[in-house]
C-alpha positions in Angstrom: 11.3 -183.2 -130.0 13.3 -180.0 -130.8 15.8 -178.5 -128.5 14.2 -175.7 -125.8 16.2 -172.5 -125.4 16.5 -170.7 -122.1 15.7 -172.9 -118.6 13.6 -176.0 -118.3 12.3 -175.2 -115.0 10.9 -172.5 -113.8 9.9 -171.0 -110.2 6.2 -169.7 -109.9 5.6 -166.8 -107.5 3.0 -166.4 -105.3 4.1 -163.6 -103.2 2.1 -162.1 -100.1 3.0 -159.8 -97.1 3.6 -163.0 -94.7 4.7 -165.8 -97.0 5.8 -166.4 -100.6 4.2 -169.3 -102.7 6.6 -171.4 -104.6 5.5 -173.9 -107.5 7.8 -175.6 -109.8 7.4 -175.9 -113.4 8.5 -177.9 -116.2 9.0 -176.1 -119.8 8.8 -178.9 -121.7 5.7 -180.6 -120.7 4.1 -177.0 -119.7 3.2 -178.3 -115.8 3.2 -176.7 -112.4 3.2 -177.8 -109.3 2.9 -176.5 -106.0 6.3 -176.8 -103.9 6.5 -175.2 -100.9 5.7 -171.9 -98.9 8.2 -169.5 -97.3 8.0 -167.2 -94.7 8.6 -163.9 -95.9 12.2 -162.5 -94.5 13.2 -159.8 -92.9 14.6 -158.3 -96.9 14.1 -158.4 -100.1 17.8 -159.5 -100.3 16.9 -162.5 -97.6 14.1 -163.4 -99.6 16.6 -163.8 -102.6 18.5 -165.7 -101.0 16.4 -168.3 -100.2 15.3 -168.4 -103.7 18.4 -168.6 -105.2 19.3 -171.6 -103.4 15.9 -173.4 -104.1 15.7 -172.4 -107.2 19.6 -174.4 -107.6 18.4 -177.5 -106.0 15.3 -177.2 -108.3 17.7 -176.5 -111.5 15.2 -173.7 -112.1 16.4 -170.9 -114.3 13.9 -168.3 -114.1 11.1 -166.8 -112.3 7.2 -166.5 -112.7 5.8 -163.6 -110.5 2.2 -163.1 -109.7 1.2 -159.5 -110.2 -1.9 -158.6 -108.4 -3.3 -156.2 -111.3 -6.6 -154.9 -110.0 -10.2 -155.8 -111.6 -10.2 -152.1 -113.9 -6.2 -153.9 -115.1 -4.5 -151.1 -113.4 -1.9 -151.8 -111.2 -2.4 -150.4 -107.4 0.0 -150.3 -104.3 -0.1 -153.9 -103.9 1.1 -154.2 -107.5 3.7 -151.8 -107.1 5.3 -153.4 -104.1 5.0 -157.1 -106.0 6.8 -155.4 -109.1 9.5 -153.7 -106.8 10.2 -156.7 -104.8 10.6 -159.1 -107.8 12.7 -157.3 -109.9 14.7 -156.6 -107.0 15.2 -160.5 -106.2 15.4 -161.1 -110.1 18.4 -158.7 -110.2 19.9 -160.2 -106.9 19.4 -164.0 -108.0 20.5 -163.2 -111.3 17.3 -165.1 -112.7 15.4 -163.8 -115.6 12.0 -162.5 -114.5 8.2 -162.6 -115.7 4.8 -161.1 -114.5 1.9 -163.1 -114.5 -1.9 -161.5 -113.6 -2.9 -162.9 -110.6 -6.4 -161.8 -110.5 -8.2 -164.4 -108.5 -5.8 -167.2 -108.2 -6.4 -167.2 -104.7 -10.0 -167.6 -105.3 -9.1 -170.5 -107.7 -6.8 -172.2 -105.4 -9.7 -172.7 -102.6 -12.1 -173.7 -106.0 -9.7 -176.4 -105.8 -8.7 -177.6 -102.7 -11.6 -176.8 -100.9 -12.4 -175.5 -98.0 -10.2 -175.4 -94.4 -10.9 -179.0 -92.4 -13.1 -178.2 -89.3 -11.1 -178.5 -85.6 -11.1 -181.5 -83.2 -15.0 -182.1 -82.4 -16.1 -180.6 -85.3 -15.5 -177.2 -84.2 -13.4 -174.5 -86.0 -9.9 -175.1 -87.0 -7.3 -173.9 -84.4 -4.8 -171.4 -85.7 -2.2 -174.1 -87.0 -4.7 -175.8 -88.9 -5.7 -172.3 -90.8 -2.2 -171.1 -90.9 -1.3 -174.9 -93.0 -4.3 -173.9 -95.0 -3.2 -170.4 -96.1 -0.1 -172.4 -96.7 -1.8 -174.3 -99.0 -3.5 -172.0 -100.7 -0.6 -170.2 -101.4 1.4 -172.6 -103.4 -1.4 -173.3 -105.3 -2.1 -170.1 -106.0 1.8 -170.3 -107.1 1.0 -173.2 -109.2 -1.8 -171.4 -110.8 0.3 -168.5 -111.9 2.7 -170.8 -113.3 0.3 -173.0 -115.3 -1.6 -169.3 -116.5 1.7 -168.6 -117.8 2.4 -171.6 -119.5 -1.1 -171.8 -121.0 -0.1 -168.4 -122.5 2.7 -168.7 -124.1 1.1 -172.1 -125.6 -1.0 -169.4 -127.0 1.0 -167.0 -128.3 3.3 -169.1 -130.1 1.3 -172.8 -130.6 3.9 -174.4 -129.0 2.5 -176.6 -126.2 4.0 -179.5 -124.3 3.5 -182.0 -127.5 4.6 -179.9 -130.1 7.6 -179.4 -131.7 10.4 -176.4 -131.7 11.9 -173.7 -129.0 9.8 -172.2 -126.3 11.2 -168.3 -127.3 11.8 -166.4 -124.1 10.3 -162.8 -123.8 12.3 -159.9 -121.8 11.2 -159.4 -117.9 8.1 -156.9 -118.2 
């Protein structure tokens, strides 16, 4: 197989008001996983932080971000404050950055996990057990991103995970 250019792995985004999605991804064989959610920090600069240092034990080298375009494709306030944050984390990590539309990944994350478990007795879930869920979601949701972006540029260029020759990197929208 020819020799990739630019990071193997790659951190997918998932970010929210409360918490931040985090899926791992592999640019060879074009997979995502989800790896863990974060509680959002106090600042931006925290948040990097804690990035930075998962993306170095996860020998990722770049960042997938989730941008929550809106169902007309124009980006409102939510969008704004997603674009804002990650370039401000991609700038203080030092980790090239991508947007990804996240339209509905949400939705496609509880397509495919299901639903939240009823609580003891069969009654609703207690808070813990919908907090873990949103949890949940949220790294899939990451994962989702991630693997929309890998399917992409599959696309664009016809290189996939069996094919042969350099994933080409594009510039931080």
């Amino acid at each position: 197989m020819g020799a990739v250019t630019g990071p193997r792995r790659v951190l997918g985004i998932d970010l929210g008001e409360r918490r931040i999605g985090v899926a791992l991804g592999d640019v060879e064989t074009h997979s995502a996983v989800p790896l863990i959610t974060l509680s959002r920090a106090r600042t931006t600069d925290e948040d990097a932080r804690v990035l930075l240092r998962l993306a170095a034990e996860q020998r990722a080298g770049e960042l997938v971000v989730g941008l929550p375009i809106n169902a007309d494709g124009s980006e409102g306030p939510q969008a704004i404050r997603s674009r804002e944050w990650a370039t401000a984390v991609a700038r203080a990590t030092g980790l090239p950055l991508r947007f990804r539309d996240e339209r509905l990944s949400s939705v496609r994350a509880e397509e495919r996990i299901g639903g939240v478990a009823r609580g003891k007795s069969g009654g609703p879930p207690s808070a813990a057990q919908r907090n873990a869920y949103r949890a949940r979601i949220d790294r899939e949701a990451a994962a989702l991103i991630l693997q929309d972006e890998f399917d992409a540029m599959a696309t664009t260029t016809g290189v996939g995970p069996t094919s042969q020759g350099p994933v080409p990197r594009r510039a931080a929208e």
